[in-house]
C-alpha positions, 0 to 999 in steps of 0.5 A: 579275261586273264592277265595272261589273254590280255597280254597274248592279245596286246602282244598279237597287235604289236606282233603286227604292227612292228613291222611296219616302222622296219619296213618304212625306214627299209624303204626310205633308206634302199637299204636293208643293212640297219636291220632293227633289233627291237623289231625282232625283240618284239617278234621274240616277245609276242611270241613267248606270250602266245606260246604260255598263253597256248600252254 
């Protein structure tokens, strides 16, 4: 296995699961003004990684 798949693989799992925390404090809160960037950081992130990784 590449680096390169290692990373597309580890990057699809937190894809996945970054939602969650937003979701819960969206909910805990009623309110959807603190928005997180790191949520949408991650999104960004993983999906570079898939992009090189289908190259």
């Amino acid at each position: 296995m590449t680096i390169l798949a290692t990373l597309a693989t580890i990057s699809g799992s937190l894809m996945a699961l970054a939602n969650f925390p937003q979701v819960y404090k969206i909910f805990k809160r009623k309110s959807a003004k603190d928005i997180s960037a790191i949520t949408y950081s991650v999104y960004i992130l993983g999906a570079i990684i898939w992009i090189l990784y289908g190259r």
